[in-house]
C-alpha positions in Angstrom: -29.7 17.7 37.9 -30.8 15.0 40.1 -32.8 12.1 38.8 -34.3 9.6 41.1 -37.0 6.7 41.2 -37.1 6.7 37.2 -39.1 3.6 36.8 -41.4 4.5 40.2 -44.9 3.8 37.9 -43.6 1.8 34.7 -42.5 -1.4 36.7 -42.5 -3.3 33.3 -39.6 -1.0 31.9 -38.1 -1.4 35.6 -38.0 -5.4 35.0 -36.2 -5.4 31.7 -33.3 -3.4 33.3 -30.1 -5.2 33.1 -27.7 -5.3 36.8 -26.3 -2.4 38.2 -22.9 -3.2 36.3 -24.5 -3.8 33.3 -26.7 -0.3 33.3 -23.4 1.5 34.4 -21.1 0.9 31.4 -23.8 1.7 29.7 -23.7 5.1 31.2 -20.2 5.3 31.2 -20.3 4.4 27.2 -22.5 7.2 26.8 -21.1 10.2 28.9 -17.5 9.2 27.6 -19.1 9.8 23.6 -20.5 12.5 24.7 -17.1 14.1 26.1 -15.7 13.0 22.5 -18.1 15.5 20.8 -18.0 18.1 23.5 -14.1 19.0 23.7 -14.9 22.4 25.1 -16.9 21.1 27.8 -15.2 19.5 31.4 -17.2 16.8 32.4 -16.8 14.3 35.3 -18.6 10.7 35.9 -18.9 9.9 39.7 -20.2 6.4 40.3 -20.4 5.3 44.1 -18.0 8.2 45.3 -15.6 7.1 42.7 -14.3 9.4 40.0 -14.4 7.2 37.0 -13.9 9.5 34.0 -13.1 13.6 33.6 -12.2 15.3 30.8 -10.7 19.0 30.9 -12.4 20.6 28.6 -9.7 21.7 27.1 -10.7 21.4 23.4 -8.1 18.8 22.8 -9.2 15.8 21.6 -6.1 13.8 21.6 -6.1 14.1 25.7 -9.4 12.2 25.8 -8.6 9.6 23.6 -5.0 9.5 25.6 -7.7 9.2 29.1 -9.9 6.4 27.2 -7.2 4.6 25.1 -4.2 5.0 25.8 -0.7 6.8 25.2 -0.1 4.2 22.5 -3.0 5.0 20.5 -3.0 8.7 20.9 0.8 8.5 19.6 -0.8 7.2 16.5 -3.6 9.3 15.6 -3.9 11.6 12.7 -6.0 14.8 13.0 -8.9 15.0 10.3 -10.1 18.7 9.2 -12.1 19.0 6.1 -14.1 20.6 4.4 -16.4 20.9 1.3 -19.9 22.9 0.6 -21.8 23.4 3.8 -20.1 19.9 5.4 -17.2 19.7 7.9 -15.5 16.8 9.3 -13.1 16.8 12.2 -11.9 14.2 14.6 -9.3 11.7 14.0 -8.3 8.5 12.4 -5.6 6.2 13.5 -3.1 4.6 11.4 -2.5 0.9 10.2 -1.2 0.0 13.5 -4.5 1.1 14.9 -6.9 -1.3 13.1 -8.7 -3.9 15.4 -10.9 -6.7 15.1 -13.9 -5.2 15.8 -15.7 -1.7 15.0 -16.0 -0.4 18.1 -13.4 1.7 17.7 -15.5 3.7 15.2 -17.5 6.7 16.1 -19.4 8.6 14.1 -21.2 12.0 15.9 -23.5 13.9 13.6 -23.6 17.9 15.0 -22.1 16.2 18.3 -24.5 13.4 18.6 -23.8 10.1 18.4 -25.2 7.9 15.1 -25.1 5.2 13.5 -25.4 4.7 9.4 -24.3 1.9 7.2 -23.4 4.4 4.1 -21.5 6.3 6.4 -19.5 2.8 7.2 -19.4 1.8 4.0 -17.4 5.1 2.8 -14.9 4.7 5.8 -14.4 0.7 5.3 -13.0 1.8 1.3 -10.7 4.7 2.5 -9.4 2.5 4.8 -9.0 -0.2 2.5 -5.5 -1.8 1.7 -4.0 0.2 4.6 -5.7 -1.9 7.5 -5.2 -5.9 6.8 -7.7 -8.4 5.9 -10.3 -8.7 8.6 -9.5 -5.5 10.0 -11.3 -2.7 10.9 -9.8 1.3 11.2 -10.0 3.2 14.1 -11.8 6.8 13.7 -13.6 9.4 15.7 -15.2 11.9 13.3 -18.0 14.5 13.9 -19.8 15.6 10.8 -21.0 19.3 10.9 -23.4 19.8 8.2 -27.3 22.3 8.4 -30.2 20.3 10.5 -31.8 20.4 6.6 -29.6 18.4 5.2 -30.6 15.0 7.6 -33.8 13.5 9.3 -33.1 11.8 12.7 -36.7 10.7 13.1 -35.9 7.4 11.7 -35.4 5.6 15.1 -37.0 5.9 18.5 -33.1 6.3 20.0 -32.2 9.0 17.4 -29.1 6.6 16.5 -30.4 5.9 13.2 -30.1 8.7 10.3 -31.1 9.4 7.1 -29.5 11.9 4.8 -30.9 14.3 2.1 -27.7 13.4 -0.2 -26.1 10.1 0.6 -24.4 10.5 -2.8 -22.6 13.5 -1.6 -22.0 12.4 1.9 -20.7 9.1 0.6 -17.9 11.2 -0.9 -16.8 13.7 1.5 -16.3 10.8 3.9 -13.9 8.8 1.5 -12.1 12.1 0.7 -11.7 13.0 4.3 -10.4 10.0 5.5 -8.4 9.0 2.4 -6.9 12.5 2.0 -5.8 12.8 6.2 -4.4 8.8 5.5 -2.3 9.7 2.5 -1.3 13.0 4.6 1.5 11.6 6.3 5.4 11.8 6.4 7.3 9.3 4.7 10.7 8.0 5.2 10.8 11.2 7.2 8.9 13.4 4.0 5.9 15.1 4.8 5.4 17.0 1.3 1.9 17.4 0.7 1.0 18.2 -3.0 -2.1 19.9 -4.6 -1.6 16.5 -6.8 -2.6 14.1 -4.1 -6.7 15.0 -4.5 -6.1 13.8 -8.1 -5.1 10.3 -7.0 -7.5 10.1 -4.1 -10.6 11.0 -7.0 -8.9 8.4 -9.0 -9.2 6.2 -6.6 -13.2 7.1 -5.4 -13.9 6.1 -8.8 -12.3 3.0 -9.6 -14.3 1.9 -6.6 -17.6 3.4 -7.5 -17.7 2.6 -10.9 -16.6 0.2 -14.1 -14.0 1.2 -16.7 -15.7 -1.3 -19.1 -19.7 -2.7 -19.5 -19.3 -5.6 -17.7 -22.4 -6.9 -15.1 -21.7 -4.7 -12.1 -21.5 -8.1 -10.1 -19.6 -11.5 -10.2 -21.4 -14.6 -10.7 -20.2 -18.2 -9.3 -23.0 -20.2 -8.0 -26.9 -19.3 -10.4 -29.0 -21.3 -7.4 -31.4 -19.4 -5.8 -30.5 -16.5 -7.8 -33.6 -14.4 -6.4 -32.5 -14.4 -3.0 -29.0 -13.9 -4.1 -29.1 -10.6 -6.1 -31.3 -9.2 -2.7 -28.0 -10.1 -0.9 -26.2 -8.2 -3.6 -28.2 -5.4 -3.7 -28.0 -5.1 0.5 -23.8 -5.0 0.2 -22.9 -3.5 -2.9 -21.8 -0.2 -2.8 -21.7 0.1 -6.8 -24.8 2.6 -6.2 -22.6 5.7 -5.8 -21.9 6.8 -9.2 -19.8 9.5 -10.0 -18.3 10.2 -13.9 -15.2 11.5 -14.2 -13.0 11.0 -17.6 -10.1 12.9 -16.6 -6.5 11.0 -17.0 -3.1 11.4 -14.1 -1.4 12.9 -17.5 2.4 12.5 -15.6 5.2 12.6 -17.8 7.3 9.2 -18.3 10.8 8.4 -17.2 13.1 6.2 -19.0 14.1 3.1 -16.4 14.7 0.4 -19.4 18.3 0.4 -18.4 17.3 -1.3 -14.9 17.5 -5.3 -15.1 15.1 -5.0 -12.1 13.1 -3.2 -13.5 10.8 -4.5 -16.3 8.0 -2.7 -17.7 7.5 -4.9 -21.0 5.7 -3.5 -24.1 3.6 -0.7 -22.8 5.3 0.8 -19.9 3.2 2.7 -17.8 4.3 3.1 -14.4 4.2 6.5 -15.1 1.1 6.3 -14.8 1.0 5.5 -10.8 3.9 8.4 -10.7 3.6 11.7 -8.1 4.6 14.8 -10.5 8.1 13.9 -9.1 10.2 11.8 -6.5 10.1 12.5 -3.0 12.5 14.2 -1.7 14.1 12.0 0.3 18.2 11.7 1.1 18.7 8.8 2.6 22.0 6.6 2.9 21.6 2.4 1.9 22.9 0.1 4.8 22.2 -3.2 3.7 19.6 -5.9 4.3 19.2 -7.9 7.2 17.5 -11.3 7.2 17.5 -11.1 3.4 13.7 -9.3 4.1 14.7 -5.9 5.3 16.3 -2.9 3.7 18.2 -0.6 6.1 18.5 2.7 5.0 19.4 6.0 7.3 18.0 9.6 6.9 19.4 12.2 8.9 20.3 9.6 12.1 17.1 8.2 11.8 17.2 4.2 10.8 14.4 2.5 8.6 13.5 -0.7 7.6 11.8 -1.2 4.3 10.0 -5.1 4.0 11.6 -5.9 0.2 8.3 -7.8 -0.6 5.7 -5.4 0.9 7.2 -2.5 -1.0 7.4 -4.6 -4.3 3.4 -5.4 -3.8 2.4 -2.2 -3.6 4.7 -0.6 -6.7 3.4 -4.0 -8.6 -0.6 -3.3 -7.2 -0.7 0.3 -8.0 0.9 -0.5 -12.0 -2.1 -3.3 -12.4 -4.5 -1.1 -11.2 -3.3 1.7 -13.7 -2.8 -0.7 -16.4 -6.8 -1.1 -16.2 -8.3 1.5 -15.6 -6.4 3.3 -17.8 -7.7 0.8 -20.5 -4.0 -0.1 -21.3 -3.9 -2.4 -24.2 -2.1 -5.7 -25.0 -1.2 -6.2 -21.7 -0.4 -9.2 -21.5 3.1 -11.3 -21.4 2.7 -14.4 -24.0 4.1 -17.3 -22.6 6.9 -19.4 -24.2 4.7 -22.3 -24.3 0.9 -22.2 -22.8 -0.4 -24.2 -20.0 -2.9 -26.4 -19.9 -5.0 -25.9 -16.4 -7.2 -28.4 -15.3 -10.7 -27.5 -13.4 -13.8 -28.5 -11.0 -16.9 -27.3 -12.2 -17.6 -24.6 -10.1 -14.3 -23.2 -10.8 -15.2 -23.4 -14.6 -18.3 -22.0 -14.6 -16.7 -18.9 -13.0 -14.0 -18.6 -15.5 -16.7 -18.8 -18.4 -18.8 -16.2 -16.3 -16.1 -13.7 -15.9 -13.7 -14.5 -18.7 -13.5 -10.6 -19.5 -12.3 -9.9 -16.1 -9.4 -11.8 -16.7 -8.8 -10.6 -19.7 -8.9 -6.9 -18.6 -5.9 -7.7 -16.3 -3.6 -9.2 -18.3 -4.3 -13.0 -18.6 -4.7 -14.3 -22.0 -6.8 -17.4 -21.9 -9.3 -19.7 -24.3 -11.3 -22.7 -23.3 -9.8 -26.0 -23.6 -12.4 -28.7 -23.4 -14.9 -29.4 -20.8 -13.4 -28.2 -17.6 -10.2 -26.9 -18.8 -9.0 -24.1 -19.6 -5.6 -23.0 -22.0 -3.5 -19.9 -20.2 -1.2 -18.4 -23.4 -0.5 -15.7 -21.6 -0.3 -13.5 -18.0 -0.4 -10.1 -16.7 2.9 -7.9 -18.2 4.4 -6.6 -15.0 8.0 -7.4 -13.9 8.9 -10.8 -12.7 11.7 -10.7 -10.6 11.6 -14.9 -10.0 10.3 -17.8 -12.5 6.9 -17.7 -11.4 4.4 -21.2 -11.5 2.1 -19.7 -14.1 -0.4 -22.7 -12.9 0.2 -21.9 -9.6 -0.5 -17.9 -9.5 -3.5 -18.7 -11.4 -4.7 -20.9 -9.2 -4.1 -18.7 -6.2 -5.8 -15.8 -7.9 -8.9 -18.0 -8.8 -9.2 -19.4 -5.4 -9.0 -15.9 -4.0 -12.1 -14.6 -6.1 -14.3 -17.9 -5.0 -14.0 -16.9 -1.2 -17.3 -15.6 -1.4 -19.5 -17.3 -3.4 -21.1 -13.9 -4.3 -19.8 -10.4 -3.8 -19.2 -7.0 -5.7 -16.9 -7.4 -8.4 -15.2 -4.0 -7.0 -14.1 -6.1 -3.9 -13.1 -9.2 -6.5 -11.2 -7.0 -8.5 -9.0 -5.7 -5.2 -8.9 -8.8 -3.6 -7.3 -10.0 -7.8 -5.0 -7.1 -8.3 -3.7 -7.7 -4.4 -2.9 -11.3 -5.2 -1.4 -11.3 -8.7 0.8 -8.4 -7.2 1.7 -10.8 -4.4 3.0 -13.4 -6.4 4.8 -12.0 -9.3 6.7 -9.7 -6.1 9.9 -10.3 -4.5 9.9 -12.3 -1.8 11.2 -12.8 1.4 14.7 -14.6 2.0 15.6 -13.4 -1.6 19.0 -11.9 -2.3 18.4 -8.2 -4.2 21.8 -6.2 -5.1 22.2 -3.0 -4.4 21.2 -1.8 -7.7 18.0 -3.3 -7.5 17.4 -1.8 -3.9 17.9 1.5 -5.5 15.5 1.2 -8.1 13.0 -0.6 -6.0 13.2 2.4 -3.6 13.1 5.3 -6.5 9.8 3.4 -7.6 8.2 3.4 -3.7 8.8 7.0 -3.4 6.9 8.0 -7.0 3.8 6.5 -5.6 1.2 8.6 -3.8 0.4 6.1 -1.6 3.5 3.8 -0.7 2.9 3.2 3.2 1.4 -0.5 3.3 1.4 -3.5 0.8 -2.3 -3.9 -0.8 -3.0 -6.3 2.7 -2.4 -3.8 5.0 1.4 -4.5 6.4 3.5 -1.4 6.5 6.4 -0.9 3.4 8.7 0.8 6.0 9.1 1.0 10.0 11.1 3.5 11.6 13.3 2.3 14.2 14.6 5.8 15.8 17.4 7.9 16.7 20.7 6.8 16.8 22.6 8.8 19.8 26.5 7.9 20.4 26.2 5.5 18.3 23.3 3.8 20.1 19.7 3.5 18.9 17.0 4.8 21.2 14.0 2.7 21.0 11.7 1.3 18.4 
């Protein structure tokens, strides 16, 4: 096919072209996403006698991405394959090392052609959330196979735009795809996959689609201009996509009270957070270097496990549990209550959304005018003497970063930092006791690869031949 003298008698289209660099990576943009969606097809991309781009056609996507990315980012891809109803979605998603600044890195084809949809974005920005960083996006190329009944691409003159019969639906399979292929990973050199896992990915599609209690579905801080506000709600909240489910993790509890490390106060339900049983994983204790890093080795193999970004996500997950699971009196009363002085905004909030703060574990009352009395906080372990004033202070200047959003992103942003602070830190000394139980508790949890920010719990070093480790 030959095309030539395009814009020969529309000289106004002609004049809004862009330079011939310009127009060329636009081409190249194209025919590159079109390789992506056509692994069964060779196709080469000849500009001014110079090969720029060929695929083999091989049906492999990992040696495209390896062409357009990079060995780097190939090496840390995960295949997606799933399936439910009449809806396919294949392609790939990359890891937390993968997430980037930007969302170009994000592809979406629908039956091989390229779209664009902000539901579809939406359901890939939650499965991706708390294993990419703050201000990070995740890296994904994912075709969705589904009947040309179920979508209408005549929404747009490019065709980029699409509308779907069942975004509902749609919105799901996406999380689950993603999610599931995330959580579908070897750990500490484990791949197990359990039937169990789709329960804990379900549990978590709802805790971010709907409310465990009748609270206002969003979080209010500032009441001017509350018109224009709620439309700027309404545009961002993804609190549309209901789905009701009443069903419980139900796994059986394991007596750790003997553990000084480990303190579960009154109600103890870690349980709760709990795979139907340990991973199996044989590994040997080293020791800790720069008082941050466990080392542990599993069959030759070295590992480093960050002390404080493990803690987080054992102490985010048991918040998280504590409320949806409606636990009660769970809170830890304080010795003797603080007295916590505040601004007015920062009032109003707490008077707003005093139920949110009771439903994770702080027990507070108004004292005066712009004060407020904190008899009690949330009952997880403690492993330092903690500035009760000082976590709460954190936690409420966390939540008034945006002076509106959905109270789903308020409530992960609030578990992620009381988790944060009541964890073990850096630079802290742990004994080897308390490394044990630390690790027993990582490996019970579905999803134990990156703190509630994003940074990894564990980094494998490599293989240790005649007594020398080969790379990192």
């Amino acid at each position: 096919m030959t095309v030539e003298n395009l814009f020969f008698n529309v000289p106004v289209r002609y004049k809004f072209l862009k330079n011939d660099a310009t127009e060329f990576r636009y081409i190249k943009e194209l025919v590159q996403k079109i390789a992506l969606s056509n692994l069964n097809v060779a196709i080469k991309l000849i500009n001014d006698g110079k090969n720029v781009f060929q695929s083999s056609g091989n049906g492999k996507i990992e040696d495209i991405v390896y062409t357009l990315y990079g060995k780097e980012v190939k090496d840390n891809l995960i295949e997606v394959d799933h399936k439910e109803g009449e809806v396919r979605i294949t392609g790939v998603v990359g890891n937390t090392l993968m997430a980037k600044d930007s969302r170009k890195n994000q592809i979406f084809f629908l039956n091989k052609r390229n779209i664009k949809n902000q539901m579809l974005t939406n359901s890939a920005d939650q499965a991706f959330k708390g294993g990419t960083g703050i201000g990070k996006y995740g890296f994904f190329i994912l075709n969705i196979e589904m009947p040309a009944t179920y979508y209408d691409v005549n929404v747009h003159p490019t065709k980029m735009e699409v509308r779907f019969k069942d975004e509902q639906a749609l919105y799901k399979i996406v999380y689950h795809a993603i999610k599931g292929t995330l959580l579908n990973k070897e750990f500490l050199g484990n791949n197990e996959n359990e039937e169990s896992k789709e329960t804990y990915i379900e549990n978590e599609f709802e805790f971010l689609t709907n409310h465990y209690n009748t609270n206002d579905e969003n979080i209010v801080i500032n009441n001017e201009n509350s018109s224009s506000q709620n439309n700027h709600v309404e545009e961002n909240k993804i609190n549309d996509y209901k789905y009701i489910n009443t069903s419980k993790l139900g796994i059986p509890t394991t007596d750790m009270s003997n553990s000084k490390f480990i303190n579960m106060g009154n109600n103890g339900n870690l349980d709760l957070i709990n795979r139907d049983k340990i991973r199996n994983v044989n590994y040997k204790y080293c020791g800790i270097v720069f008082r941050t890093f466990i080392i542990i080795e599993i069959d030759d193999e070295l590992y480093l496990v960050d002390q404080h970004a493990a803690h987080e996500r054992v102490l985010y997950e048991q918040i998280k549990e504590n409320y949806k699971n409606n636990i009660q009196n769970n809170s830890q009363l304080m010795l003797m209550p603080e007295v916590v002085n505040l601004t007015h905004k920062e009032m109003e909030f707490i008077k707003n959304n005093f139920e949110l703060f009771q439903n994770y574990g702080f027990d507070i009352e108004v004292f005066g005018d712009n004060a407020i009395k904190i008899n009690g906080i949330p009952d997880i372990e403690y492993k330092i003497k903690i500035d009760t004033k000082n976590i709460f202070m954190d936690i409420l200047d966390e939540m008034l970063t945006k002076e509106r959003t959905t109270i789903k992103d308020i409530e992960e942003r609030f578990i992620a930092t009381v988790a944060c602070k009541a964890a073990v830190k850096a630079n802290m000394d742990l004994v080897e006791d308390e490394v044990h139980k630390l690790l027993d508790r990582l490996l019970r949890l579905k999803n134990p690869y990156t703190c509630p920010h994003g940074r990894p719990t564990t980094i494998k070093l490599g293989k240790i031949e005649n007594g020398q480790l080969k790379g990192i």
